[in-house]
C-alpha positions in Angstrom: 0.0 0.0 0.0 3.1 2.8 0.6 3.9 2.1 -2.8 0.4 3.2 -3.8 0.2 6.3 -1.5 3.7 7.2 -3.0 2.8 7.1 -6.7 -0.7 8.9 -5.3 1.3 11.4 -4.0 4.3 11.8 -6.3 1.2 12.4 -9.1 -0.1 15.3 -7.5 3.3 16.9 -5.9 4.6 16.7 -9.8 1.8 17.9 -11.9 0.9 20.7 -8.9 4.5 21.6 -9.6 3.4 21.9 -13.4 0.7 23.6 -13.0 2.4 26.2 -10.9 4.3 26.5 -13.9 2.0 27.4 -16.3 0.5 29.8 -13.9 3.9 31.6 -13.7 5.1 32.0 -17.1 1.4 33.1 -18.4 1.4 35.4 -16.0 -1.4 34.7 -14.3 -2.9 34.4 -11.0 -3.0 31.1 -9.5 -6.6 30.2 -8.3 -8.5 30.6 -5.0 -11.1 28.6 -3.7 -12.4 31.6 -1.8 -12.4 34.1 -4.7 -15.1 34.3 -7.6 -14.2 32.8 -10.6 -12.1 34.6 -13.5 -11.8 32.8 -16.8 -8.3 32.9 -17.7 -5.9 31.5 -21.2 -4.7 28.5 -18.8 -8.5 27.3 -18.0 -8.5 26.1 -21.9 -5.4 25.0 -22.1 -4.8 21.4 -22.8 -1.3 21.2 -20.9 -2.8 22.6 -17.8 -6.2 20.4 -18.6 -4.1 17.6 -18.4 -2.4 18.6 -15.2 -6.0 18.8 -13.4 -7.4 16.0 -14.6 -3.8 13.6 -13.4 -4.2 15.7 -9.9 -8.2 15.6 -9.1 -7.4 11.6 -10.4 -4.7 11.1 -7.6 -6.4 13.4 -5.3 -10.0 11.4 -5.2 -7.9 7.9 -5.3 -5.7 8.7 -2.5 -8.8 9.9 -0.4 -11.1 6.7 -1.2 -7.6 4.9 0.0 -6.9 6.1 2.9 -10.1 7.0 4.3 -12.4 4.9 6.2 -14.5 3.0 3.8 -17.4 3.3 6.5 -16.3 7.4 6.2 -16.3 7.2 2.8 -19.4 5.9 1.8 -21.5 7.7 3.9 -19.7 10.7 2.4 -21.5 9.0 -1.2 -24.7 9.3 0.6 -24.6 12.5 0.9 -25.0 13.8 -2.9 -28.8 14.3 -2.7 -28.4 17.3 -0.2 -25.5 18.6 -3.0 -28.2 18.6 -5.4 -31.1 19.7 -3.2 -29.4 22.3 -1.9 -27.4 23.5 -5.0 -31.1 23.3 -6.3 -32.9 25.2 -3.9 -30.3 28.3 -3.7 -30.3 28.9 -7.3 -34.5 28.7 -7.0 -34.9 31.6 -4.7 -31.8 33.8 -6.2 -29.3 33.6 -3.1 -26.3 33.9 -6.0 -27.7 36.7 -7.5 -28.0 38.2 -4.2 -24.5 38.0 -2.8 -23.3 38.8 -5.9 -25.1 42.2 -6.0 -23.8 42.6 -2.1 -20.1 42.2 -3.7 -17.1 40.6 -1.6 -18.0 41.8 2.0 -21.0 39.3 1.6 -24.7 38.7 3.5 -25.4 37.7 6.8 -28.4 35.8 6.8 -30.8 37.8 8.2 -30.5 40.3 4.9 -30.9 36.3 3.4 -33.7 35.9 5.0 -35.1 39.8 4.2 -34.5 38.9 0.4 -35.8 35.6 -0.2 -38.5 35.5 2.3 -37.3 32.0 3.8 -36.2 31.7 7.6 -32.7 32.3 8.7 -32.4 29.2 10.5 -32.5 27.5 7.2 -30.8 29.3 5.0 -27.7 29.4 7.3 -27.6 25.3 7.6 -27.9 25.2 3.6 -25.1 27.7 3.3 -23.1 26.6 6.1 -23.8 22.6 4.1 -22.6 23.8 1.0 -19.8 26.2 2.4 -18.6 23.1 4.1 -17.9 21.5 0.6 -16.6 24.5 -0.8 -19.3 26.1 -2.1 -19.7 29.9 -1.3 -17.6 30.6 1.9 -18.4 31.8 5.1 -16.4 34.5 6.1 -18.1 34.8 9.5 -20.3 33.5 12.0 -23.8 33.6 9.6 -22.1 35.7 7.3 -21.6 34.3 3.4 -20.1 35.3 0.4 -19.4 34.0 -3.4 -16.1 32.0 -3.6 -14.5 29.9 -6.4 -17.6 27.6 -7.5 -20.5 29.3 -6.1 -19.8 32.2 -8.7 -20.7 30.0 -11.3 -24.1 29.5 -10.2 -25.1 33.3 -11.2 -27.8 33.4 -13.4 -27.2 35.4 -16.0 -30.0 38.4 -15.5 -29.7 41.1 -12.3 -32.0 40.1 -9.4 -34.3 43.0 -10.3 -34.6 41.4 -13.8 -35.5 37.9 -12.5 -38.3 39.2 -10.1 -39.6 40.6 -12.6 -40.1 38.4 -15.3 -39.4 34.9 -13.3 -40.4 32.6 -16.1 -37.0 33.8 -18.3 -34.9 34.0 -15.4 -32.8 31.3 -16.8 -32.4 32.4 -20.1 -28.6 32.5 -21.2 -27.6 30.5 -17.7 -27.2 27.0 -19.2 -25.1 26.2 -15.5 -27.9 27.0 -13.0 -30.6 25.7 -15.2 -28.7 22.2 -15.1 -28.4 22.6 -11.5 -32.0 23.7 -11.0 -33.4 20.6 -14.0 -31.5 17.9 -11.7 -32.6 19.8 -7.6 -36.5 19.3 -9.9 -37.4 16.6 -12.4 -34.3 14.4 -12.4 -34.0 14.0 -8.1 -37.7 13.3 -8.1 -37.6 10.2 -11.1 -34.7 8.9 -9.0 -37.1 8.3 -6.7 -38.3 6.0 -9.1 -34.6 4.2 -10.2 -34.5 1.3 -8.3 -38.7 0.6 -9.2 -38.0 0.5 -12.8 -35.0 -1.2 -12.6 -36.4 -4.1 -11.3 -39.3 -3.8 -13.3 -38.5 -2.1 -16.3 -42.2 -3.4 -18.1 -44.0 -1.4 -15.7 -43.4 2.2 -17.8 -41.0 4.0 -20.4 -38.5 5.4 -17.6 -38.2 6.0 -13.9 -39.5 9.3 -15.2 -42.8 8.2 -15.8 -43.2 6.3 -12.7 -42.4 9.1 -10.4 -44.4 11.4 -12.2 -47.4 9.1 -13.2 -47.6 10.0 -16.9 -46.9 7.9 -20.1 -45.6 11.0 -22.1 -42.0 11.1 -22.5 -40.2 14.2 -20.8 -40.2 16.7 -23.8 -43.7 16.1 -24.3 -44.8 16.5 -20.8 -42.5 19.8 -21.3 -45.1 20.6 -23.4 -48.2 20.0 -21.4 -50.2 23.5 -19.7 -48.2 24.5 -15.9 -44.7 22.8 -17.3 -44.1 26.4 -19.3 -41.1 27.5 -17.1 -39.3 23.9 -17.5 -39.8 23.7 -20.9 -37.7 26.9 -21.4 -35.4 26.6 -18.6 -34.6 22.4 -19.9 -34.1 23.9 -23.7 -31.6 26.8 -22.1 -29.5 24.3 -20.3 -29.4 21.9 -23.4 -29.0 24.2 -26.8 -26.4 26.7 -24.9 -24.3 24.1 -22.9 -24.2 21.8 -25.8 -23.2 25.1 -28.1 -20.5 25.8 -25.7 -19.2 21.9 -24.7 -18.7 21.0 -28.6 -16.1 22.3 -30.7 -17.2 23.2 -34.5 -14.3 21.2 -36.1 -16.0 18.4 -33.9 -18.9 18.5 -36.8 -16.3 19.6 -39.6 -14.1 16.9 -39.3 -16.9 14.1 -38.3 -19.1 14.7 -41.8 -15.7 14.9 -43.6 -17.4 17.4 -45.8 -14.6 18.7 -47.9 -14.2 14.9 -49.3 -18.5 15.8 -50.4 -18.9 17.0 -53.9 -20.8 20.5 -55.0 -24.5 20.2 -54.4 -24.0 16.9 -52.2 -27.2 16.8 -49.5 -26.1 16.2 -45.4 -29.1 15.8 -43.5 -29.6 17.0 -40.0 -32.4 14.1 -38.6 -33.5 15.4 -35.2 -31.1 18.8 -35.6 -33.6 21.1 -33.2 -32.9 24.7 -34.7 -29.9 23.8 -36.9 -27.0 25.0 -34.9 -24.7 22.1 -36.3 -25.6 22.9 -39.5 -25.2 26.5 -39.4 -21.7 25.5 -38.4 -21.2 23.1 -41.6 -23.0 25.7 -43.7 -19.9 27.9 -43.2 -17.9 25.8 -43.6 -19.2 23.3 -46.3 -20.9 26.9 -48.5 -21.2 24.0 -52.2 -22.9 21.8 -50.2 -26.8 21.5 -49.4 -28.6 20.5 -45.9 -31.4 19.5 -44.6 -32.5 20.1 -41.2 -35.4 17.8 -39.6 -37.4 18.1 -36.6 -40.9 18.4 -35.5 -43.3 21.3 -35.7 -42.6 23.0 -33.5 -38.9 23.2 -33.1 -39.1 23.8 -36.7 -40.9 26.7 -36.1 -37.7 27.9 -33.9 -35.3 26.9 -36.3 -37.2 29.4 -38.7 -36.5 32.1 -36.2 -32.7 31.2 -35.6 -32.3 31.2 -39.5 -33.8 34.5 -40.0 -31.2 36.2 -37.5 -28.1 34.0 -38.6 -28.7 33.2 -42.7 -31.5 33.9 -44.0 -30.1 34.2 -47.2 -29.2 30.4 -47.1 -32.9 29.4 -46.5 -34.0 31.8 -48.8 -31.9 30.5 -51.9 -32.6 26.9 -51.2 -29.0 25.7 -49.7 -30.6 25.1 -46.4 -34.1 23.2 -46.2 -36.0 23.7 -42.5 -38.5 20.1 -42.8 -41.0 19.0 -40.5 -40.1 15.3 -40.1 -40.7 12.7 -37.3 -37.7 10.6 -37.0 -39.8 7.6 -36.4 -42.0 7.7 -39.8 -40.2 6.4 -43.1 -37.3 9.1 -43.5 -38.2 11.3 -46.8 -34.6 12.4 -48.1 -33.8 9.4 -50.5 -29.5 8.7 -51.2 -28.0 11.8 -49.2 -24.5 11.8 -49.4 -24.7 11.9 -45.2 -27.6 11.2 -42.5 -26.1 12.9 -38.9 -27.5 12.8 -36.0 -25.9 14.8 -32.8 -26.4 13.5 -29.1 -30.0 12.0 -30.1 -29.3 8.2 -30.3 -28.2 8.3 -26.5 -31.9 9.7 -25.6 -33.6 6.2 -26.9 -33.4 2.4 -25.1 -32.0 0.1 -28.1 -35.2 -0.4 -29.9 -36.2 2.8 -30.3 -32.6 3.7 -31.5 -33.2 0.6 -34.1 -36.1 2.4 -35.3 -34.3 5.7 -36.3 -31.2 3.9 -37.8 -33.4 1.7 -40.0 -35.7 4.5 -41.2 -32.4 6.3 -42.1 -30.9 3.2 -43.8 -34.2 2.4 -45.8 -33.8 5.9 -47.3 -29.9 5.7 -47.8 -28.3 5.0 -50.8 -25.4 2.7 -51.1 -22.5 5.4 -50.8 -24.6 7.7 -48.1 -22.9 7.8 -44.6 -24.3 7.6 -41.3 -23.0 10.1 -38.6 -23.3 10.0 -35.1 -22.2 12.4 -32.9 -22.2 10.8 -29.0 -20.1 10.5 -26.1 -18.6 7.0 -26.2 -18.6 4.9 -22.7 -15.7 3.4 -21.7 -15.3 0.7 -19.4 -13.0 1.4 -16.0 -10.3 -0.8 -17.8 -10.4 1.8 -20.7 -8.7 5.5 -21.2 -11.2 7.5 -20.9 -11.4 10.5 -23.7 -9.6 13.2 -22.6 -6.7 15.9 -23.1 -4.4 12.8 -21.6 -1.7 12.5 -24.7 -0.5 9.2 -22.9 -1.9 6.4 -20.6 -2.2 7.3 -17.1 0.3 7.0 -15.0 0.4 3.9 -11.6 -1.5 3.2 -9.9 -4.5 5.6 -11.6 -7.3 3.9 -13.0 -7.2 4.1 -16.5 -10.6 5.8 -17.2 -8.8 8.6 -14.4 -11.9 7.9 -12.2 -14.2 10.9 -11.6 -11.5 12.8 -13.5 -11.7 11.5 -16.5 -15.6 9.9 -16.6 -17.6 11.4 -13.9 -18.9 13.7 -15.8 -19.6 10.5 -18.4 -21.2 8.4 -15.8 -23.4 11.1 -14.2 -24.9 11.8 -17.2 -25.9 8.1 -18.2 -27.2 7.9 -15.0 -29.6 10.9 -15.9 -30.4 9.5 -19.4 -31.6 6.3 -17.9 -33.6 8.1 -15.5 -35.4 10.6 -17.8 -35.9 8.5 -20.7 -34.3 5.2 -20.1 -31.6 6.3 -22.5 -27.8 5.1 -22.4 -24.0 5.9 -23.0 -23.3 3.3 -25.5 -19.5 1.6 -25.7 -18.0 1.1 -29.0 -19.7 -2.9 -29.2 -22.9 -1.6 -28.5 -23.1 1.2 -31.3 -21.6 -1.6 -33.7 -24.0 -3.9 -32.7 -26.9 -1.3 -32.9 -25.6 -0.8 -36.8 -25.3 -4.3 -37.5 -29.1 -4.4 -36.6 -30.2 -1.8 -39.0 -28.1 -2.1 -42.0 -24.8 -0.2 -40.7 -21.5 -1.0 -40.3 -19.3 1.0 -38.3 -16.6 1.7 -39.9 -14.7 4.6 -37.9 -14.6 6.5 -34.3 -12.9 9.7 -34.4 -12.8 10.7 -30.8 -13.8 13.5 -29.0 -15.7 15.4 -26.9 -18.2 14.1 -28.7 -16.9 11.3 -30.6 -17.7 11.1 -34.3 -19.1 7.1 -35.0 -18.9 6.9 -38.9 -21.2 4.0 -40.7 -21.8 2.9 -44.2 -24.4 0.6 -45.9 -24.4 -3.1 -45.3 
């Protein structure tokens, strides 16, 4: 075991060292946990990327090593009160709040003045999430925005949101997350280990804890769900805009090997924002964009402000098109869909891939754009340029596929949805006419199929 706790801590003394380094010859300020966060060149950079991922990797190891494992899993326990009461701060605008009080902070009697909720409460939240390093209490009752509670600012002034509460998320992709998972996601877990054992009984945990047969963006849809609805498609369309890399869509359709006038379709593309990004980029080529009514009826909107001249000449078509009913562009050169494969259990994702390959002709290509799972035993994608070093695991633990994990966890909850591994998407082409022929990796990987 010293051998272990060595290489644990000989990981973190080294790439702390690095890190330092990077920090010193950019010039720039190292980090504190008790200040608000400032966006800085090193935050992007894939040296220093790497340097955090190898310590937070040693740092979360050598803590489940040498703590008590009775310690340590009730410490596991305790993630529904991060959630809850991340949740619940965000909800009655405590960040917007002590950020308009600046860095002297709020005790919680002004808390309690603002929000309307007793003191008493609001200073065991704070102090429970101040404990974890989140916000900071600088005094007896007295808290103030540190590192990470910063980051839970919505993006309108407090005035703003109390004024028109059903936008207040708009533009704040982080605290609508935060506020989706502290509403609809914490109460279908409720629901997790129900369907699991049972998973005849309805479409997702989802629709046992909430008694409905729609699926989730339907019931978004439904009369008193108005505020979700918006606040679910901020946190998806802007984190997913932000998260993915355009040359991630460049380089996946492999549109400069396309010939002038050669259709890409975007099946399930919500406004179009992908294609916008090919459009640019791709200006001989024609695309497609599919989804139903009424995101079509969005996309219209975010065409008119960002090309209107390409829907107006015909390069780009806006089509109403479930991706369920027999798929109406015959022999496109490429069929892509982005992140919407991993929203389906297997057989409903056989029933988009086969609509697409009954349409396809025998040179199109299929496209998806998902994250890939990766078993412990595998590297997990990252900004790693080697394997990790002993005695890390080689996924880097929460590191390297927390993130990963959490979020299959949330697709199976929702919508009984999955984080497929490399088999599993070959074996989900193999059923519907596919063979997979390449992975380009990623952030989001790009899985590459052709006709069978």
């Amino acid at each position: 075991m010293s051998d272990t706790l060595n290489a644990l801590v000989e990981i973190i003394t080294t790439q702390t060292a690095a890190l330092q380094s990077a920090y010193t010859k950019t010039g720039s300020e190292i980090p504190s946990v008790d200040s608000p966060f400032q966006p800085n060149s090193l935050e992007f950079d894939p040296a220093a990327a790497e340097a955090r991922h190898l310590i937070v990797a040693a740092a979360s190891q050598l803590i489940a090593t040498v703590q008590s494992p009775i310690d340590y899993l009730q410490d596991q326990l305790s993630g529904m009160f991060d959630t809850v009461n991340m949740g619940f701060v965000v909800d009655v605008n405590i960040p917007e709040i002590l950020k308009e009080k600046g860095p002297q902070g709020a005790h919680i009697e002004e808390l309690a003045e603002a929000t309307g909720v007793e003191a008493s409460y609001l200073g065991r939240v704070l102090r429970y999430l101040a404990t974890r390093h989140i916000f900071k209490e600088m005094a007896p009752n007295v808290f103030s925005h540190n590192r990470q509670s910063s980051l839970l600012t919505k993006a309108k002034s407090l005035k703003t949101i109390q004024e028109d509460p059903i936008s207040r998320f708009d533009n704040a992709p982080l605290a609508a997350f935060i506020h989706i998972a502290s509403d609809e996601l914490l109460t279908a877990s409720t629901a997790f280990s129900s369907f699991i054992k049972n998973p005849e009984q309805a479409s997702a945990p989802f629709n046992v804890a909430y008694k409905t047969s729609s699926k989730m963006w339907d019931w978004f849809e439904e009369p008193g769900n108005e505020v979700r609805s918006r606040r679910f498609t901020t946190a998806m369309k802007s984190s997913a805009e932000s998260m993915y890399p355009p040359e991630i869509f460049t380089s996946g359709i492999d549109g400069s090997s396309l010939k002038a006038g050669d259709v890409v379709v975007d099946v399930g593309g919500g406004t179009g924002a992908a294609t916008l990004v090919l459009q640019k980029a791709f200006p001989d080529l024609r695309f497609v964009v599919q989804d139903l009514g009424q995101q079509i009826a969005v996309a219209k909107e975010f065409w008119n402000e960002q090309n209107a001249e390409a829907v107006k000449s015909g390069q780009v078509t806006l089509q109403v098109h479930d991706f369920f009913t027999p798929q109406p562009i015959k022999n496109a050169a490429v069929y892509f869909l982005r992140v919407i494969i991993h929203d389906w259990a297997d057989q409903k994702a056989r029933e988009i891939l086969k609509s697409i390959r009954l349409a396809a002709g025998d040179q199109s290509k299929l496209v998806l754009f998902e994250m890939l799972a990766k078993h412990v035993t595998e590297a997990a994608a990252s900004s790693l340029s080697a394997e990790p070093p002993y005695p890390l695991l080689p996924n880097l633990g929460v590191a390297g596929a927390g993130f990963f994990t959490m979020l299959d966890m949330a697709l199976l909850t929702m919508y009984n949805g999955k984080e497929r591994t490399y088999e599993e998407y070959a074996r989900l082409g193999q059923e519907t006419g596919w063979k997979l022929e390449e992975v380009r990796p990623g952030k989001l990987s790009a899985l590459i199929f052709t006709p069978i």
